[in-house]
KETI-99453 format. One record per residue (C-alpha): residue in three letters; x, y, z. Coordinates in steps of 0.05 Angstrom, whole numbers. Each point is the difference from the previous one (the first is absolute). Last residue first. Layout:
// KETI-99453
{"ALA" {X Y Z}}
...
// end
This chain:
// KETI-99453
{"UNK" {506 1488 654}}
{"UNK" {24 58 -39}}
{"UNK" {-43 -2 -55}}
{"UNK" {-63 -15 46}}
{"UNK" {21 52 38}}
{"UNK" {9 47 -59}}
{"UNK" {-74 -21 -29}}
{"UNK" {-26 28 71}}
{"UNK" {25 63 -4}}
{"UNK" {-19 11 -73}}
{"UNK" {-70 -17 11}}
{"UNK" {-1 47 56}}
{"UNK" {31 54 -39}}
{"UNK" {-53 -11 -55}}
{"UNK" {-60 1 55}}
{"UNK" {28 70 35}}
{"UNK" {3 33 -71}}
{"UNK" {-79 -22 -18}}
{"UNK" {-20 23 72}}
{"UNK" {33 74 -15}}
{"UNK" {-23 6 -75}}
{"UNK" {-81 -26 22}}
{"UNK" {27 59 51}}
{"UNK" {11 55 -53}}
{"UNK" {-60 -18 -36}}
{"UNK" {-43 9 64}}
{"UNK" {44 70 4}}
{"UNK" {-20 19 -73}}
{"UNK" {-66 -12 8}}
{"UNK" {-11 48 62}}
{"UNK" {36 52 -40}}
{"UNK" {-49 -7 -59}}
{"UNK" {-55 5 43}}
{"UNK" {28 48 37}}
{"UNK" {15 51 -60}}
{"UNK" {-52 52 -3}}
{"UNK" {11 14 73}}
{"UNK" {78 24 -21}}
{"UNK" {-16 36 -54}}
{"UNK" {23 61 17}}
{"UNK" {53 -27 46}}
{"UNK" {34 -45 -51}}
{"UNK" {53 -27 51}}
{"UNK" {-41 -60 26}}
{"UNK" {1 -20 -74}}
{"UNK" {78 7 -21}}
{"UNK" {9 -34 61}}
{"UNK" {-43 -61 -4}}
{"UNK" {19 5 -71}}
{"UNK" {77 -6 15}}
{"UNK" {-13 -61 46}}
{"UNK" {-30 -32 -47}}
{"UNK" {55 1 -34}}
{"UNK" {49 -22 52}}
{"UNK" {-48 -67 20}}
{"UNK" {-1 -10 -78}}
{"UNK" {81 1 0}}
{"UNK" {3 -49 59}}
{"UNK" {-56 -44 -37}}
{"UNK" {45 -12 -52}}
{"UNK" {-28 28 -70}}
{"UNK" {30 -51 -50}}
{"UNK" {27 39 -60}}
{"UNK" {-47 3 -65}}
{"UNK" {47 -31 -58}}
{"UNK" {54 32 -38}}
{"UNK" {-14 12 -70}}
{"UNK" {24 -68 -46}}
{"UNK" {-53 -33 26}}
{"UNK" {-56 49 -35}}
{"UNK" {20 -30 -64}}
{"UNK" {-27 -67 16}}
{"UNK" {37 -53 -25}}
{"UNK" {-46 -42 -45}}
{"UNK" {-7 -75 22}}
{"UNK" {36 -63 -36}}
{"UNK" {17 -31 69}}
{"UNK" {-81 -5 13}}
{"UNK" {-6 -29 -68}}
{"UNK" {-73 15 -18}}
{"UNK" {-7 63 -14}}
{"UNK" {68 16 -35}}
{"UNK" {-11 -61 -41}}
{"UNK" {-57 42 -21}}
{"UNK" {35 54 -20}}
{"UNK" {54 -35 -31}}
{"UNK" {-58 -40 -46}}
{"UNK" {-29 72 -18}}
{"UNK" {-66 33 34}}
{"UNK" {-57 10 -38}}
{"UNK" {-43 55 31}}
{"UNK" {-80 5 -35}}
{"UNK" {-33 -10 46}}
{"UNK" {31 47 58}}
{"UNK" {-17 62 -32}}
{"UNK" {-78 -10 -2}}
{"UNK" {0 -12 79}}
{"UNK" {52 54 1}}
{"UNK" {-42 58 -29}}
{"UNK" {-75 -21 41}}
{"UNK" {5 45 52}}
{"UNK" {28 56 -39}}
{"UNK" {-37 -3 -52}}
{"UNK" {-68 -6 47}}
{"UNK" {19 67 37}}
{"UNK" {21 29 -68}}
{"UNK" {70 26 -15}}
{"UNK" {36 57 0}}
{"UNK" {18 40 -53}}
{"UNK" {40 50 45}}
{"UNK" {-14 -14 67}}
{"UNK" {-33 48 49}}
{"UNK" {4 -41 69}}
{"UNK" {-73 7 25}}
{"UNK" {-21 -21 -65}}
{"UNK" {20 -70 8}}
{"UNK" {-18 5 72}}
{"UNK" {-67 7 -25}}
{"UNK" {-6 -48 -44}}
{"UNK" {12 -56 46}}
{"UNK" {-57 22 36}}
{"UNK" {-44 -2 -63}}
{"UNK" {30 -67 -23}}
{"UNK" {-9 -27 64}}
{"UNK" {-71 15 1}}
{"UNK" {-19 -18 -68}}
{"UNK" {43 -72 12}}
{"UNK" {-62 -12 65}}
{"UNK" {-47 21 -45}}
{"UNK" {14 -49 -48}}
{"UNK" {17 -49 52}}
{"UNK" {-76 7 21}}
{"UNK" {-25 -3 -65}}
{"UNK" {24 -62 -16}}
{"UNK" {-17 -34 68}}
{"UNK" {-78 16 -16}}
{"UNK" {-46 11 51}}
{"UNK" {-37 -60 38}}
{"UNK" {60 -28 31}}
{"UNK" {14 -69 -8}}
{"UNK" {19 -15 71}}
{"UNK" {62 -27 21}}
{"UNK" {17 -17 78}}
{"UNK" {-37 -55 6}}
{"UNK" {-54 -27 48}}
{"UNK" {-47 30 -56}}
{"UNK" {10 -47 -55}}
{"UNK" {57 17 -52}}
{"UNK" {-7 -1 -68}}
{"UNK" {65 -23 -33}}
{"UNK" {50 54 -10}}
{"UNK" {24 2 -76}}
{"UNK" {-29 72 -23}}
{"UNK" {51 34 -17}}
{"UNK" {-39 68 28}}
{"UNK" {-11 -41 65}}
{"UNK" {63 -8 13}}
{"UNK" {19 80 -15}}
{"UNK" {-53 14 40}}
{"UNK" {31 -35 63}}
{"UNK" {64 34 -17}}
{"UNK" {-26 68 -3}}
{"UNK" {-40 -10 58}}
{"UNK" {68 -25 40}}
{"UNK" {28 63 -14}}
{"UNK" {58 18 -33}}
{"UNK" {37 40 49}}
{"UNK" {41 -62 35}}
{"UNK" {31 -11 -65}}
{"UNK" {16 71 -15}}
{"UNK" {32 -5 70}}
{"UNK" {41 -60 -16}}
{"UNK" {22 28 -76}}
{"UNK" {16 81 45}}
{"UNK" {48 -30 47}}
{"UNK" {41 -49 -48}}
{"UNK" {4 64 -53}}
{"UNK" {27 37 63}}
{"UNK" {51 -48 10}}
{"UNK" {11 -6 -69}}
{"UNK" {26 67 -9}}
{"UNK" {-49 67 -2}}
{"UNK" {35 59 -49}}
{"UNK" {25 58 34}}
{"UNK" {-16 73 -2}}
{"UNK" {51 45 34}}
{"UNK" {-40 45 52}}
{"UNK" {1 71 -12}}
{"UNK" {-43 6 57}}
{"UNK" {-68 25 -31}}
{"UNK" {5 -17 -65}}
{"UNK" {38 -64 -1}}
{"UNK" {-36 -21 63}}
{"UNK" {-67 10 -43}}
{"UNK" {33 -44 -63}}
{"UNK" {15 -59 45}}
{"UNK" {-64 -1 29}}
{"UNK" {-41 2 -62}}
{"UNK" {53 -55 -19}}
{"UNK" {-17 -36 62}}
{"UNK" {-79 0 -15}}
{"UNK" {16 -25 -77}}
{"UNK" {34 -59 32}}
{"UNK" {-56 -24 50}}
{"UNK" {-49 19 -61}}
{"UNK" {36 -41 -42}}
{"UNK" {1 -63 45}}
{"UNK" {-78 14 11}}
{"UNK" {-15 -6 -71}}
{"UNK" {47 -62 -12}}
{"UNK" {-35 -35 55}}
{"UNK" {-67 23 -31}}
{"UNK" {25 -33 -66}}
{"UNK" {18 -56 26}}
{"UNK" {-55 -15 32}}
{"UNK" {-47 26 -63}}
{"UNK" {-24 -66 -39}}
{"UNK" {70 -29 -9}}
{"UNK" {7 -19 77}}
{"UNK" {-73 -34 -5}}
{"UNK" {32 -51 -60}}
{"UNK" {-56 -26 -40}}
{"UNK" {0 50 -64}}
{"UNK" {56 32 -8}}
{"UNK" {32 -70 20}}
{"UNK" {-35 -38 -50}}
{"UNK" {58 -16 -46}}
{"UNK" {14 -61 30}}
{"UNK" {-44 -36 46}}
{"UNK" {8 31 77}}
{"UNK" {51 -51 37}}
{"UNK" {-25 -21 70}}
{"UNK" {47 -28 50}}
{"UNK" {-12 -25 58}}
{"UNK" {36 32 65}}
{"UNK" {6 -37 61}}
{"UNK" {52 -62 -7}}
{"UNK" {37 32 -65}}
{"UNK" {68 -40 -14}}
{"UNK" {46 28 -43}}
{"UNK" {49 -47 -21}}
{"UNK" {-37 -10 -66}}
{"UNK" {17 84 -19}}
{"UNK" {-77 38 -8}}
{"UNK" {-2 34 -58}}
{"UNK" {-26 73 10}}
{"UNK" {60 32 -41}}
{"UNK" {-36 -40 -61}}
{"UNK" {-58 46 15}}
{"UNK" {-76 -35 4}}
{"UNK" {-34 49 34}}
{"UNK" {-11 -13 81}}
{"UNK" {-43 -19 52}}
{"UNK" {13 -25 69}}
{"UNK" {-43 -50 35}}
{"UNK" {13 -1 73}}
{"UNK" {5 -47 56}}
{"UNK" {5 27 76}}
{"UNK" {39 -27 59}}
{"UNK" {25 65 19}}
{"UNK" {74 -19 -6}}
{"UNK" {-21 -49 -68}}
{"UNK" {-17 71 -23}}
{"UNK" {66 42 11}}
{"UNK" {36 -66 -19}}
{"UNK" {-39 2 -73}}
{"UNK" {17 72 -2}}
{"UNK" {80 -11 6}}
{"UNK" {-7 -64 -46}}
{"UNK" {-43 48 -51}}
{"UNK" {52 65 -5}}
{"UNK" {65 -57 -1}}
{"UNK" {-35 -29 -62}}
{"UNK" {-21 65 -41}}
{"UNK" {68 26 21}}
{"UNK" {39 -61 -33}}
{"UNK" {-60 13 -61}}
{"UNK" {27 58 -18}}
{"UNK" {-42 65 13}}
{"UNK" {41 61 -34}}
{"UNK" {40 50 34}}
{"UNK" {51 4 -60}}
{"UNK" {66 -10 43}}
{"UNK" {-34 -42 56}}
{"UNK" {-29 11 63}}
{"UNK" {-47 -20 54}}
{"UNK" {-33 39 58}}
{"UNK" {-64 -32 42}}
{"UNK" {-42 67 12}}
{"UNK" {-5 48 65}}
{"UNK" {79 -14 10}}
{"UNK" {28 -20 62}}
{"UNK" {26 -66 -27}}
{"UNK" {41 38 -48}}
{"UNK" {45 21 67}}
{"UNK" {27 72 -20}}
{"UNK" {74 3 -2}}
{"UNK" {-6 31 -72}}
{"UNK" {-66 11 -23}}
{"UNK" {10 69 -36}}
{"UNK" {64 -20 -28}}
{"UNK" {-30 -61 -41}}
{"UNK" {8 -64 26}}
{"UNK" {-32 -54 -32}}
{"UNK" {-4 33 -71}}
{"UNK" {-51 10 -54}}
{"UNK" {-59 -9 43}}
{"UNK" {-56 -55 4}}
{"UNK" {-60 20 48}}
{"UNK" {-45 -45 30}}
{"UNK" {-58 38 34}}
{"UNK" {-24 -21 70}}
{"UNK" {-58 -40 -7}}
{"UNK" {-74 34 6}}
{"UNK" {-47 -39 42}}
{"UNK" {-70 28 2}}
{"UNK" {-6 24 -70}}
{"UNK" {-63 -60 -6}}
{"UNK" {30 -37 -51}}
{"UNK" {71 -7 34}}
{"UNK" {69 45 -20}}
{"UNK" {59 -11 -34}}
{"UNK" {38 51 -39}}
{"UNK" {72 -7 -31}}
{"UNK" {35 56 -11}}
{"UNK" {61 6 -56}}
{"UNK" {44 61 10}}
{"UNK" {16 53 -62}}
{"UNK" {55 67 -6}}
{"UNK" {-30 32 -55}}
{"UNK" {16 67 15}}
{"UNK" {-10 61 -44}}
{"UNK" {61 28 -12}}
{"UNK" {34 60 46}}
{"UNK" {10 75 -16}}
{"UNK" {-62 25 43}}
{"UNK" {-15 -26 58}}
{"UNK" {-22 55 45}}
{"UNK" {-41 18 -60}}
{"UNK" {3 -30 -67}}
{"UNK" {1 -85 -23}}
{"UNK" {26 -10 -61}}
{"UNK" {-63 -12 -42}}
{"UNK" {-65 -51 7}}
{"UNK" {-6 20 70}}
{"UNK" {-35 -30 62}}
{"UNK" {62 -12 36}}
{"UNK" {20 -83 4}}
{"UNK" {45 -13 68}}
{"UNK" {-36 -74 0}}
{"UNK" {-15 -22 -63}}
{"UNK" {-30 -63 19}}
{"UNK" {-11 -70 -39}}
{"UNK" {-56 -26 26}}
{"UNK" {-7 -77 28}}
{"UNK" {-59 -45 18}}
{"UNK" {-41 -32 59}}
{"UNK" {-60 -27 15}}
{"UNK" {-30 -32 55}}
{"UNK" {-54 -48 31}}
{"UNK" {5 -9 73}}
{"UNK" {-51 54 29}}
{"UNK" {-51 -24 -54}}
{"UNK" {-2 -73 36}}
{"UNK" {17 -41 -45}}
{"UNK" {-38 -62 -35}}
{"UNK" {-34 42 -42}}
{"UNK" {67 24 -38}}
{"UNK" {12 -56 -45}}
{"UNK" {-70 6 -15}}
{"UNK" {7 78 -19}}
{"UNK" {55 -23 -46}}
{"UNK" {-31 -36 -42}}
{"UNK" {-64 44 -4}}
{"UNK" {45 58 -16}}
{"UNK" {29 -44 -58}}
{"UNK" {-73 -19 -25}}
{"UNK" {-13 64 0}}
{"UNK" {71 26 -47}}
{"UNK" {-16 -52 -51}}
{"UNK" {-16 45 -53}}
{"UNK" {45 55 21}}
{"UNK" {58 -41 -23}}
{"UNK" {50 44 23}}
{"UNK" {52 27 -57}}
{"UNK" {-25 73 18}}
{"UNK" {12 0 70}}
{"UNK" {74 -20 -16}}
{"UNK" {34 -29 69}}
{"UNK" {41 -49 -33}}
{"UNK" {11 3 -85}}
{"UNK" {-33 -75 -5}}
{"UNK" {26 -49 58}}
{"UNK" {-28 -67 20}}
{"UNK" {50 -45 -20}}
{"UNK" {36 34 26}}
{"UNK" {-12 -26 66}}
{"UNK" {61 10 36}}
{"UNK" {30 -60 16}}
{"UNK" {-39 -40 -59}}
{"UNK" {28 51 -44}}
{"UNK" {74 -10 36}}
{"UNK" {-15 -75 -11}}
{"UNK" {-9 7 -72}}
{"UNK" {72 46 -7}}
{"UNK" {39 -48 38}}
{"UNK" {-33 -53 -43}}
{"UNK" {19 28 -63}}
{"UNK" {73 17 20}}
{"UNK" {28 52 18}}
{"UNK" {72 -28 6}}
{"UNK" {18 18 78}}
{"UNK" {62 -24 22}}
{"UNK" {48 56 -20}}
{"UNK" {-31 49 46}}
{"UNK" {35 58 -13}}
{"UNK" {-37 40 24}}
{"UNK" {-7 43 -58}}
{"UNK" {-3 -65 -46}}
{"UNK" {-57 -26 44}}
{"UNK" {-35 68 -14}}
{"UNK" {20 -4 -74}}
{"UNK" {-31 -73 5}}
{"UNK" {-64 20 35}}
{"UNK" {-15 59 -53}}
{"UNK" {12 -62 -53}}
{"UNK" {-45 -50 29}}
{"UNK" {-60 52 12}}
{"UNK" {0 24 -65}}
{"UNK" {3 -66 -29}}
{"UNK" {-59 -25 43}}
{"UNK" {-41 65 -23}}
{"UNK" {-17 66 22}}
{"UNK" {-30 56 -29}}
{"UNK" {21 74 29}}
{"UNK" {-66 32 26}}
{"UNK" {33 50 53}}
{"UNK" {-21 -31 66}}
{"UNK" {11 -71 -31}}
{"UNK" {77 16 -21}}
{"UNK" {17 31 71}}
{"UNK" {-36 -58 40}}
{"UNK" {43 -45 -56}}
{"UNK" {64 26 19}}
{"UNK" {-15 2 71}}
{"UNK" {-4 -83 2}}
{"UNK" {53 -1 -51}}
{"UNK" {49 23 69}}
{"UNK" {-32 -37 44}}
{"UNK" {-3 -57 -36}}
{"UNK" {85 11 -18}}
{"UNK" {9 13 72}}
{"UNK" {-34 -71 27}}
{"UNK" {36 -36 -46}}
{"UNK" {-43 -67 11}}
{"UNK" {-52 7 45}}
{"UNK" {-4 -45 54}}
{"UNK" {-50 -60 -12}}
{"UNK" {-64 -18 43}}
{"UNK" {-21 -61 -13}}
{"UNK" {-72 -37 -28}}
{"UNK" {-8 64 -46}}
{"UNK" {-72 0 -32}}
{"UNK" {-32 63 41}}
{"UNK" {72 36 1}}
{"UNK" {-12 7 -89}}
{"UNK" {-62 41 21}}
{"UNK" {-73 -16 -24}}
{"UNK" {-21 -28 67}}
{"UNK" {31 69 39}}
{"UNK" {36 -22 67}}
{"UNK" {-19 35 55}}
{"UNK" {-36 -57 27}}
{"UNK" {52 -40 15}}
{"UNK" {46 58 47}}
{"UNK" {-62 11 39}}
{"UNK" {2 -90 7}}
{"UNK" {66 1 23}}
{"UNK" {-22 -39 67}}
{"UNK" {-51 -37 -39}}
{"UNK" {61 -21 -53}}
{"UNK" {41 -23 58}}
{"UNK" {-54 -42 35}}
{"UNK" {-17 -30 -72}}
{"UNK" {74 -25 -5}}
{"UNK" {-2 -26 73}}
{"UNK" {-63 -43 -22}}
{"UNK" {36 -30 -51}}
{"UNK" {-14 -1 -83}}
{"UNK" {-43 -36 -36}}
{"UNK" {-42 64 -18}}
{"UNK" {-71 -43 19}}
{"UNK" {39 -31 54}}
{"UNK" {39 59 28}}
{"UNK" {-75 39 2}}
{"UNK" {-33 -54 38}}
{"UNK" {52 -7 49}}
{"UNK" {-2 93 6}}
{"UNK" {-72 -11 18}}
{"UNK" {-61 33 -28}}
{"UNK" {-34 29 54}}
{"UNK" {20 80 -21}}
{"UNK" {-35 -9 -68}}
{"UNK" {9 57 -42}}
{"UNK" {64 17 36}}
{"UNK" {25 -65 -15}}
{"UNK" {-15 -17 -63}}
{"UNK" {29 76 -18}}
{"UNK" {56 -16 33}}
{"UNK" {19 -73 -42}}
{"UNK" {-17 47 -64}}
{"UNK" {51 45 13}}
{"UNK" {43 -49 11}}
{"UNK" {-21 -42 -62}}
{"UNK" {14 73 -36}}
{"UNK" {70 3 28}}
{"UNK" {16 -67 -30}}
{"UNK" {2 -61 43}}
{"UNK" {60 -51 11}}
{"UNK" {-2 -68 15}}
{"UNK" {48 -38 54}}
{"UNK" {53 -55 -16}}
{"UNK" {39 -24 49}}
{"UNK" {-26 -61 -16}}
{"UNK" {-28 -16 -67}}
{"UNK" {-73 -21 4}}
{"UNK" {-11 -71 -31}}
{"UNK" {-81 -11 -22}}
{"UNK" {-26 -59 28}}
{"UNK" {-37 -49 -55}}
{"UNK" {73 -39 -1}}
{"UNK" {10 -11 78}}
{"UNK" {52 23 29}}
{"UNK" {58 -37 29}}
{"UNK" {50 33 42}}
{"UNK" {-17 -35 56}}
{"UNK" {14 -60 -48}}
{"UNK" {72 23 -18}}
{"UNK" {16 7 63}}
{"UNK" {-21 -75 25}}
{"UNK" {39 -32 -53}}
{"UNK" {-40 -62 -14}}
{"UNK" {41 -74 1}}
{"UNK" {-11 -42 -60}}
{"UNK" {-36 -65 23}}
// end
């Protein structure tokens, strides 16, 4: 009798029984994800053993994806993320960045682009970075489309190109994509391109500033706010350098806006990604899920190792964005209003001290250009931005226990009258000043969002924006830079006004106010002077010891 190894038959399986590989476990595509959540929340009994049986796949794998499930359904079915069953790094990371910008420029001002195209501008930026390893080929190209959805694209953010035919059916998409949130949690955001120290002139500028060019010095802002104007964001803004003179040895993370740079001040999709991780924190911190909207920009591409646990994602269709975006249908706008009247104010300002004291006029620096975009942003109202919502018309129809109603007068004339007003005011100071062939309130509101269209920047100058060791030198470096004030030499100066005041006999009753400020400055000095010798003291004894 031949003898039976008794391994082998423990091994044994029958031949109806399917064999399983070990070590061997299944993987799921973002959309099966997406749809293992959706399962869920729809029916909160099912249990996670029946789902790992119908997926064929363990119970600790449908644990995970429950635990990520805000990150599953943000993922758009009809995006090439839906169908991936791994996440894979991007491949020259610079050179997509770089082609990235490219084609936001070439879509904003109607170029045509095809495969070829696309190859051979990311090939001269390969060859500029010398990036040896890159060939262009067809499927580097296919998967950038797929990357970025271009699929999609026709001559971005062209009212005219929109398909105005389908344009209800869109609203009605979106509105139930928004029903499930609460109105307080859906938002919108999108960027401006900002002239900020631009005079209301269409010559050399006259008066106290007469002799010098118009400016077109520009920042980027980035506006987010909620659809009922209750939660306004603080404003992104992208300047031209990271530290320009006026913001030297000031702490960035002081500032009334989040404060990024490059040499063009564009949006690139690095800052797109660092802008929605920090925000996504901020909301996972308050324990709140939100549903942010936004146009379909290439510079809004969202990188594969960015991981979004609060915020979902919803991109507008293309070309609708006139149409369907609230910020397009007057927030900006009334932002930009207020911003100018905030500038035209100082000038008026500017040009009385000239008169009256002799004072030399100045030009405001980015400090005050980061004062006056945060307090334009708090002066739009939340009205205006509520009306602005309802004027795109993509909010669902909220029952009473929310905080939307559909008004029963008509959003579109209220921002109407809303932009009359600011116009009006913003005509006023334009007046107030006495330019030569100056321009129109709404000209001069409205001149840099036509102006930024239709910039092209070169391959160097985009390399320039997104090689951080490839950055413009700032011209203002080579001046010296603002000396620290030690609080010694504040102490001493305020000192001298305490004096200077206290001597002014006349006027001396007028002036205790002021006086009485001064000294509560002068001890915030004093208590700010004993903690830095403190500190001192005890890091020596820790040296020493």
């Amino acid at each position: 009798m031949p003898k039976v190894n008794p391994k082998k038959q423990l091994n044994e399986v029958p031949k109806n029984q399917e064999v399983v590989p070990k070590n061997k476990r299944r993987s799921l595509t973002a959309a099966q994800k997406k749809e293992i959540c959706l399962k869920k929340i729809s029916t909160p009994s099912l249990k996670q053993i029946d789902l790992s049986k119908e997926y064929n796949v363990s119970e600790g794998m449908i644990s995970d994806i429950l635990k990520a499930r805000d990150r599953w359904l943000a993922i758009d079915d009809n995006s090439h993320q839906a169908s991936l069953k791994r996440e894979k790094k991007i491949p020259f990371p610079i050179i997509e960045d770089a082609l990235t910008l490219w084609v936001e420029n070439a879509l904003q001002a109607g170029l045509v682009i095809t495969d070829n195209i696309l190859s051979t501008k990311a090939l001269e930026f390969a060859y500029l970075c010398k990036e040896e390893k890159f060939k262009g080929s067809n499927g580097w190209v296919d998967n950038f489309k797929k990357r970025h959805n271009l699929k999609q694209y026709n001559m971005h953010g062209e009212a005219a190109s929109a398909p105005l035919q389908d344009l209800e059916a869109m609203r009605e998409d979106i509105r139930q994509t928004l029903k499930d949130y609460d109105p307080k949690d859906v938002f919108n955001c999108d960027e401006t391109g900002l002239f900020w120290k631009m005079r209301p002139s269409r010559t050399i500028s006259n008066g106290p500033t007469a002799g010098t060019k118009q400016s077109k010095d520009r920042v980027t802002v980035l506006l987010t706010c909620n659809a009922i104007g209750s939660e306004k964001l603080p404003p992104l803004l992208i300047h031209k350098y990271e530290n320009p003179r006026a913001l030297k040895n000031l702490d960035k993370k002081t500032f009334p806006v989040d404060y990024y740079w490059n040499s063009k001040s564009w949006m690139q999709v690095s800052i797109w990604n660092q802008y929605l991780k920090k925000l996504d924190s901020k909301m996972r911190n308050q324990g709140r899920n939100i549903l942010l909207l936004i146009d379909n920009a290439p510079s809004h591409a969202l990188y594969e190792t960015t991981h979004l646990t609060n915020i979902t994602l919803k991109f507008l269709p293309p070309n609708t964005t006139a149409h369907l975006q609230p910020c397009d249908q007057g927030i900006i706008n009334s932002f930009k209003a207020q911003y100018r009247k905030l500038y035209l104010h100082n000038r008026v300002k500017v040009f009385d001290n000239y008169n009256e004291y002799g004072t030399k006029p100045v030009e405001i620096d980015i400090k005050k250009c980061i004062k006056y975009v945060a307090r334009a942003w708090e002066n739009v109202t939340s009205t205006t931005i509520e009306n602005c919502w309802l004027k795109a018309d993509i909010l669902p129809k909220y029952n009473s226990e929310n905080e939307i109603h559909i008004n029963d007068y008509d959003p579109d004339a209220q921002v109407y009258h809303t932009h009359i007003k600011e116009l009006r005011e913003v005509q006023e100071l334009i007046d107030m000043l006495d330019f030569e062939s100056p321009f129109t309130a709404d000209e001069y509101i409205q001149y840099d969002s036509a102006e930024i269209t239709t910039e092209i920047l070169s391959n160097d100058e985009i390399l320039k924006v997104v090689l951080p060791d490839n950055q413009e030198k700032e011209a203002e470096e080579l001046l010296n830079p603002l000396p620290l004030v030690t609080h010694s030499e504040a102490i001493e100066t305020y000192d001298k006004v305490i004096l200077y005041l206290e001597q002014q006999e006349d006027s001396y009753d007028k002036k205790k106010e002021e006086l009485k400020f001064i000294k509560k400055l002068r001890k915030e000095a004093l208590r700010q002077r004993f903690i830095s010798a403190k500190q001192i003291n005890i890091d020596s004894f820790i040296e020493s010891k």
